[in-house]
ROMARLO-349911 format. One record per residue: z, x, y of N, C-alpha, C in turn. Coordinates in steps of 0.001 Angstrom, whole numbers, plus 500000, padded with zeros to 6 digits. Each point is the difference from the previous one (the first is absolute). Layout:
N
ZXYZXYZXY...
This chain:
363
347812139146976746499031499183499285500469498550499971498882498683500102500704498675500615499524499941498421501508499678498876499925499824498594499322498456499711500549499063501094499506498644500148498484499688499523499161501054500599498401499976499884499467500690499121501143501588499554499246500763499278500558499553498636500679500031499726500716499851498588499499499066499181499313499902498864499989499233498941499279500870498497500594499278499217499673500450498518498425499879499841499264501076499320498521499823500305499479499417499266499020499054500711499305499174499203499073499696498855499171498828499846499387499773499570500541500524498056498605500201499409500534500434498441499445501136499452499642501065501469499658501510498740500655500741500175499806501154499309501064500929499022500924500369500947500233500527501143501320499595500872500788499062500652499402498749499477500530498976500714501490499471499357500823499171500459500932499180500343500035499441498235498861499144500084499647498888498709500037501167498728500066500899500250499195501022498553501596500597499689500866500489501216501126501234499934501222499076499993500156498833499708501120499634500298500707499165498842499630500707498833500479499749498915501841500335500173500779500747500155500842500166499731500885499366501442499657499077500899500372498958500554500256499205499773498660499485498596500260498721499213501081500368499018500015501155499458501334500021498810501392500289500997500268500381501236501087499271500546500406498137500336498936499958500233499998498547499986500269499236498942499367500382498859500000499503498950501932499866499372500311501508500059501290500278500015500841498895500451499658499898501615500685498967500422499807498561499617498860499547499783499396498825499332501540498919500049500565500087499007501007498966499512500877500053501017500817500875501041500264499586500796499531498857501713498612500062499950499116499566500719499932498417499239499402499862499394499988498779499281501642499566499635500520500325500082501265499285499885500566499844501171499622500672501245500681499301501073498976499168500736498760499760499227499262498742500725500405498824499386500116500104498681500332499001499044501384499166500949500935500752500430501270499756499720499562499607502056499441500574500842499606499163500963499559498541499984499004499832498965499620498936500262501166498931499210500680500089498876500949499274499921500800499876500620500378500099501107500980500049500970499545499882501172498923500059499874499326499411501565498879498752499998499485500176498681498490498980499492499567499488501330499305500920500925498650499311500786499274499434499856499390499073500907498711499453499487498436501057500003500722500935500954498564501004500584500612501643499992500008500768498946500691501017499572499237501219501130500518500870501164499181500966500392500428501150499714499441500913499623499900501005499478499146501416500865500619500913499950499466500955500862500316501308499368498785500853499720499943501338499290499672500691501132501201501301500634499898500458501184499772501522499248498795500827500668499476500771499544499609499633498615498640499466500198499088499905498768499141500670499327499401500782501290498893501268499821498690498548498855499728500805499059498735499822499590499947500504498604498980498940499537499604500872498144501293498921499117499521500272498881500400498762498992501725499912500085500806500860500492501452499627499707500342499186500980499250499427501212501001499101501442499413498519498830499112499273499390499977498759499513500083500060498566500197501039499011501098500032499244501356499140499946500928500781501126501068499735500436499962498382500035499532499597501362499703498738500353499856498595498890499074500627499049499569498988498401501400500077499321500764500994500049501023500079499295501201498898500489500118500036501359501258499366500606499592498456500051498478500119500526499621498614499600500445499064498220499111500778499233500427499784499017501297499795499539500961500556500336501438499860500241500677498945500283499435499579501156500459498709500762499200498715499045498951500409499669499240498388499177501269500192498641500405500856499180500592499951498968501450499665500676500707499506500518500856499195500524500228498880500362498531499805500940499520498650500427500034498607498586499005501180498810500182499400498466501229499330498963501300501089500584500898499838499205500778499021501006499873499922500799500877499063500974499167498701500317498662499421499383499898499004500161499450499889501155499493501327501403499434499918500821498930500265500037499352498895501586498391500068500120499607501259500450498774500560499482499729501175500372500185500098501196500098501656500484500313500247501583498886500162500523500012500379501594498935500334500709500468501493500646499164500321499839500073501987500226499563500204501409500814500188501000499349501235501192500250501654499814498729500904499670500355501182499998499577500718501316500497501010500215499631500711501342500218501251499327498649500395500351500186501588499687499529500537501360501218501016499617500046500991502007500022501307499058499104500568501046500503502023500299498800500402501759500193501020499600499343500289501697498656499911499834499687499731501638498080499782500452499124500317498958500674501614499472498789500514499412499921499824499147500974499141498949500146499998498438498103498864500070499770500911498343499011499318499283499915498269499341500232499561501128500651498566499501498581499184499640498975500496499564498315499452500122500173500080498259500760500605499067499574500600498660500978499220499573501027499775500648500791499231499505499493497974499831499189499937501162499066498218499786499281500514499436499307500795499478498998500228499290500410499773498726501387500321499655501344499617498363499376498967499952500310499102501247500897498681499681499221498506499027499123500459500096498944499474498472500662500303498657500278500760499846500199500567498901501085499994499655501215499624500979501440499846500109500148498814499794499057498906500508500463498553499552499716499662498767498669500849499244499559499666498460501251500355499332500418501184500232500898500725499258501434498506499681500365500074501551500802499246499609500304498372499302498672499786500231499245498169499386499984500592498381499848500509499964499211500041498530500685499694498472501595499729500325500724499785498842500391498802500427499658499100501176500222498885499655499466498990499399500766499259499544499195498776499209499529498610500796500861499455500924499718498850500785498582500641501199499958501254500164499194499821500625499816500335501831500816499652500009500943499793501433500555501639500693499409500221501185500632501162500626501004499502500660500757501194501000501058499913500312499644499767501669500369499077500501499617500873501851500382500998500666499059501004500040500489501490500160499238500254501305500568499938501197499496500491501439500128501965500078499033501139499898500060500869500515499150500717500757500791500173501166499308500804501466500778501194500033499293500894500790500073501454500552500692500034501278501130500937500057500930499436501496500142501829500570499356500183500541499488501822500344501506500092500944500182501287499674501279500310501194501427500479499476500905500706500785500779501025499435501651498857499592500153500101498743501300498824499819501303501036500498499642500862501186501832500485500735499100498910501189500409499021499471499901499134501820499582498325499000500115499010500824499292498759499460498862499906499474499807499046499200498826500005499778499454498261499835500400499400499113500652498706499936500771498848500311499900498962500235500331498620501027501460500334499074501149499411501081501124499682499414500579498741498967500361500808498730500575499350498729498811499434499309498857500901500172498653499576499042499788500662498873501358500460499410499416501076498922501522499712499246499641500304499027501081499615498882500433501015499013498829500811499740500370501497498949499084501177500724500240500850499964499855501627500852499565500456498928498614501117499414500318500959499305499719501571500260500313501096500259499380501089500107500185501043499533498888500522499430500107500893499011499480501082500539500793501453499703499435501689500483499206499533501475500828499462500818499432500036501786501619500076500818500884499954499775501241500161500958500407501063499974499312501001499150500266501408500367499145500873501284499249498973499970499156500090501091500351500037501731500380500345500675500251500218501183498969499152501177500694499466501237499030499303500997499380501355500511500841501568500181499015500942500676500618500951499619499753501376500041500552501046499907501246500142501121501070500817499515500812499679500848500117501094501104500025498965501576500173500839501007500306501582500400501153499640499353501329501368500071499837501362498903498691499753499417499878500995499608499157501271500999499523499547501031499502500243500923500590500892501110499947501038500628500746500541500923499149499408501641500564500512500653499468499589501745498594500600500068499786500923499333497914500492500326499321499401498900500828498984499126499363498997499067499608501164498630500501500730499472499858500894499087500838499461498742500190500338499287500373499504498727501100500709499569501421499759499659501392501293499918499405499583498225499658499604499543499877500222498393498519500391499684500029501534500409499207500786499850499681500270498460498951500123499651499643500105498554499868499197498435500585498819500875500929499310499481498995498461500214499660499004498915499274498478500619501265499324499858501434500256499287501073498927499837500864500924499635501180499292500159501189501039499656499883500721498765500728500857500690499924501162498709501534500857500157499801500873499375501467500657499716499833501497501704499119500127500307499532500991501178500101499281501342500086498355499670499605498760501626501603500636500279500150499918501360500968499770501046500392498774499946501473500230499853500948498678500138499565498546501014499406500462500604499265498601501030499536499482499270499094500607498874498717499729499396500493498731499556500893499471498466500422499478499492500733498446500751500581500916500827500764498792501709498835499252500096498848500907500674498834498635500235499605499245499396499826500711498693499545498872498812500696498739499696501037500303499866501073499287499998500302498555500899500098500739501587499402499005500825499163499061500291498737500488499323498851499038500255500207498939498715500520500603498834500309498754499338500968498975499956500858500686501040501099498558499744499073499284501586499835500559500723498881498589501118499071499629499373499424500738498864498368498759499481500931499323498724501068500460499512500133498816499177501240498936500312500291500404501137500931499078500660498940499166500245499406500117501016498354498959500644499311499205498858499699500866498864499482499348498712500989498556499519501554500534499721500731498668499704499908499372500927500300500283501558500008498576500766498878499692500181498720500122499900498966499184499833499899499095499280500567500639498742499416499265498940501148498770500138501150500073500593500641499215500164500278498877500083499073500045501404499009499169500408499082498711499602499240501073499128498994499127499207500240499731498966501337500290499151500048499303498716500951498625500204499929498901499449500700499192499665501588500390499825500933499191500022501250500237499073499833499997498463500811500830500192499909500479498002498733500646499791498894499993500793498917500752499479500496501725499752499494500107499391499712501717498703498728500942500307500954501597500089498847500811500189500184501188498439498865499956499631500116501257499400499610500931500399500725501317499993499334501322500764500524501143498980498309500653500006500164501302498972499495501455500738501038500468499919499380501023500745500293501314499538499614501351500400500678501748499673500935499551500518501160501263499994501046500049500085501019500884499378501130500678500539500347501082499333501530499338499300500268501055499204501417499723498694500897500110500736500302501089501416500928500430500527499963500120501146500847500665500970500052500235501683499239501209500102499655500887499006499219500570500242498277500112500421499465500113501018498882499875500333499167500892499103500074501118499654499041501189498986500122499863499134499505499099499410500213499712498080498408500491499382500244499877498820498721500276499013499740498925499880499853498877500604499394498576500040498795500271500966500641498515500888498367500076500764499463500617501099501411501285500636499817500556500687499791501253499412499860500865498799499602500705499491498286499759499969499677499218499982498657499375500295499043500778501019500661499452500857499774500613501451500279501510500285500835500162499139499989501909500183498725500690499860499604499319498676498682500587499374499014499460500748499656499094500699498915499865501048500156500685500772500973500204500542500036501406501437499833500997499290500241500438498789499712501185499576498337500031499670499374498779499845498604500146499153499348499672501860500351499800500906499517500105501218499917501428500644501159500947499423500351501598500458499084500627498897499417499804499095499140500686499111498373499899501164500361499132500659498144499944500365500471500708501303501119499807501015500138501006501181499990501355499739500272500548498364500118501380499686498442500341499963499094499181499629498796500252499217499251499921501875500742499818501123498566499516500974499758499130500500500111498763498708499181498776500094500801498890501033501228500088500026500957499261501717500818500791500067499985499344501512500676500879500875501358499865499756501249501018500360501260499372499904500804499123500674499220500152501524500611499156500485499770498568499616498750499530499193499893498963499762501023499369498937500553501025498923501108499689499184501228499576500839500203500979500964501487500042500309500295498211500818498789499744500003500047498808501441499606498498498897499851500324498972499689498839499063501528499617499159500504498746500122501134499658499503499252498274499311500644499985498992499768498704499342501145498905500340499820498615500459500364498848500483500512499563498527500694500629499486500724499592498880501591500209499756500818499309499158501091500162500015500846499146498381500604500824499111500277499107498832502010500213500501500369499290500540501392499108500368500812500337498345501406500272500138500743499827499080500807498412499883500402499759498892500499498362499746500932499817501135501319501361500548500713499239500771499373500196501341499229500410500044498838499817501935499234498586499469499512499759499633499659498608499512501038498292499991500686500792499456501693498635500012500424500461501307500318500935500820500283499980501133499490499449500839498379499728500176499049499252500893500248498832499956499956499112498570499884498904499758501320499313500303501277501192500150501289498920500368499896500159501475499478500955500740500077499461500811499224499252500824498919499991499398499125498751500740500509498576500109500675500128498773500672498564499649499334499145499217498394499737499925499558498850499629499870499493499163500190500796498636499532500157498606501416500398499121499981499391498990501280500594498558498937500988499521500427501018499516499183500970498724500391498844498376499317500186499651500049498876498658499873501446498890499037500720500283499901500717498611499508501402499973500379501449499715499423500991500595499699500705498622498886500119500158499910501284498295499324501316500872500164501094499031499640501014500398499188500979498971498746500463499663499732500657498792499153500940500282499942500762499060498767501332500713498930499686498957498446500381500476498866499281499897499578501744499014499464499238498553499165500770498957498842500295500514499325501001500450498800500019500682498990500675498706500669501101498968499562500446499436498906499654499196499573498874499516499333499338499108498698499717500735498751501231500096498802499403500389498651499073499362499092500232499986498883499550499593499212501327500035498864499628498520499134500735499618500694501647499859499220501168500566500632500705499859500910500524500947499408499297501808500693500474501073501591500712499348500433500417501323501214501259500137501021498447500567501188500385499520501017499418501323499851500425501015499732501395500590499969500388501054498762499027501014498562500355499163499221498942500571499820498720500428500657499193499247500113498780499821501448499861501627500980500663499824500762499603501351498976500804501069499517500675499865498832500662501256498911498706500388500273499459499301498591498822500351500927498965500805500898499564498911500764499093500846500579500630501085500639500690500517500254500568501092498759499858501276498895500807499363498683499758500782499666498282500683499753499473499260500169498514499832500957499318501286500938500504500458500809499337500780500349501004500629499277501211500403500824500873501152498004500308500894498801500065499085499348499723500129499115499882501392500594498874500213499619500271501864500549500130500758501678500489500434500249500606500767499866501345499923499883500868498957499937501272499408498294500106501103498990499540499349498902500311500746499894499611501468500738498731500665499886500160501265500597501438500726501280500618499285500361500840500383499119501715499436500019500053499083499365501014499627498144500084499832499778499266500343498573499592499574499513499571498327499267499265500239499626499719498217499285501317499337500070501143500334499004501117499342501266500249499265501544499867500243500619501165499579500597498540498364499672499403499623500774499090499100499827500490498545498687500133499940499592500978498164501150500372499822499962501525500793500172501411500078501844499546499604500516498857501218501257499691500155500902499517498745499320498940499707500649499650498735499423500273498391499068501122500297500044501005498816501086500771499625500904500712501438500894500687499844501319498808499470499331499324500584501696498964500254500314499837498239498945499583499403500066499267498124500369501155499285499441501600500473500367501067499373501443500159500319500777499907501218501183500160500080500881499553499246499455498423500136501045498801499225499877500513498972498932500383498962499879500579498422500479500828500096500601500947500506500746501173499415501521500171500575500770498395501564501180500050499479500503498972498934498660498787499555500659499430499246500147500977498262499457501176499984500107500524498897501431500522499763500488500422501126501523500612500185500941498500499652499839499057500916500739498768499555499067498827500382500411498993499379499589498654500422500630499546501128498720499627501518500539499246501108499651498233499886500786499531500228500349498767499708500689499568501936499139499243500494499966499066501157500979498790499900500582500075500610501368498801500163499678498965500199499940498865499538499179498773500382501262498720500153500115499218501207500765499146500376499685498994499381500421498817499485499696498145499912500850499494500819499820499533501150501495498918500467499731499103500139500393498984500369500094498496499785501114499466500979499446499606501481501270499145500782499095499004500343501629498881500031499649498737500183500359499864501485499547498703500949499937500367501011501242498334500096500986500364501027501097499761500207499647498438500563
């Protein structure tokens, strides 16, 4: 499957979309909040541009990508204030792939500039340039040293493709039963994974390399596991229960198995020292700051289930590769099972998703 074309969080704003399920994205973010704003703050004192660029790589769509944005902005004017400087001028670039819903997002941007005008008193906006920059950030994207702060949030767990080597010579799949490692995958399984992330996030830093300024700052939040262990009750426990709520509909009829055995997810959550290992050896970047915390999911709205509520979000961002591969008839049926699962192992214990903040400055 070419992930480049198919992959994106689904659009627009009804009840499965992107904008509706991605509440508990924003409370990682949020989490991270003060680290984010403090390493823009502490960029621009140490660098004070005249023309600040800014680039949110994997933005997807729906109210949390210009959230973010009002925030860091805002950030930078409350500095500009205390230091006696003239307001800045903003370039933002928001990137994710071809297919992202980037139409709902200008459709905000009315409503993003009131938001942010509206407590001032002089009157006066800020010069805020933002365009749409389509295309995959494991490769360039951006003119060299035009960008000054990086941010990306829940997308570097993300993979450029599924990885090769999980593949045998008649192109069959050795992690049979299986969409991501599991405690049953074959030792390759894990190797490949493994592989494809230190080349897309090797490629990711030296790009970005590239295009940031000296001293420019990335923040990156991503899954991620506590330990060297790949099978945790984090976010690869996740994925157990989708292959399992995918084997409930091959039992019932409704797909085939071979279609399970041959479906693997382009995902991967990296432990801290596969992460510090990449980044020393790329060379380009200091790590400045690493937190690590596991994400409260429990707390829904109205009466929904926890189980439901991660079944949506899940839906939400697996969405359309799930139906290019399985067809869209089987999704109800799919993540009906999936919300019932999650509700009855989070009854045994609470799963809690590993969530990264890092922060490198670029050398």
């Amino acid at each position: 499957m070419d992930v480049k074309n198919v992959f994106h969080m689904t659009g627009g704003v009804g009840l499965t979309s992107y904008a509706r399920n991605s509440s508990l994205q924003k409370k990682a973010s949020d989490m991270v909040k003060n680290i984010t704003l403090e390493a823009i703050q502490e960029l621009y004192l140490t660098t004070t541009p005249k023309s600040l660029g800014i680039a949110d790589l994997g933005c997807s769509s729906g109210p949390n990508t210009l959230s973010i944005i009002k925030e860091i902005i805002e950030a930078v004017e409350g500095v500009c204030r205390r230091t006696f400087q003239p307001s800045q001028e903003f370039r933002v670039y928001l990137n994710d792939l071809p297919s992202n819903d980037f139409n709902s997002i200008f459709k905000a941007l009315p409503d993003f500039s009131k938001d942010l005008n509206k407590e001032r008193n002089n009157g006066k906006s800020p010069s805020i340039y933002i365009g749409a920059y389509p295309g995959s950030f494991y490769g360039r994207l951006f003119p060299n040293n035009s960008l000054h702060f990086v941010y990306s949030s829940y997308s570097l767990h993300w993979l450029s493709r599924v990885p090769p080597e999980l593949y045998c010579k008649e192109g069959k799949s050795i992690n049979k039963g299986s969409v991501y490692i599991s405690e049953s995958s074959p030792v390759g399984v894990s190797q490949a994974y493994l592989k494809q992330f230190q080349e897309d996030f090797t490629l990711f830093l030296k790009s970005r390399s590239e295009e940031l300024a000296a001293g420019g700052r990335m923040v990156l939040i991503l899954l991620g596991r506590s330990g060297p262990d790949h099978v945790d009750r984090g976010n690869c426990f996740f994925w157990q229960l989708l292959s399992q709520s995918i084997a409930i509909l091959v039992s019932k009829g409704d797909v085939e198995e071979e279609r399970l055995d041959s479906y693997d997810v382009h995902f991967y959550a990296p432990s801290r020292d596969e992460m510090e290992d990449e980044v020393r050896k790329e060379g380009s970047f200091e790590l400045e700051r690493f937190e690590m915390f596991g994400l409260d999911q429990r707390h829904g709205k109205n009466n929904e289930s926890h189980g439901t509520r991660v079944a949506m979000t899940v839906r939400a961002i697996q969405e359309s590769m799930i139906g290019q591969h399985f067809g869209e008839g089987i999704l109800d049926g799919l993540f009906e099972n999936f919300g019932r699962l999650v509700d009855e192992e989070n009854a045994k214990e609470d799963i809690k998703p590993i969530t990264f903040g890092v922060v490198l400055k670029k050398l």
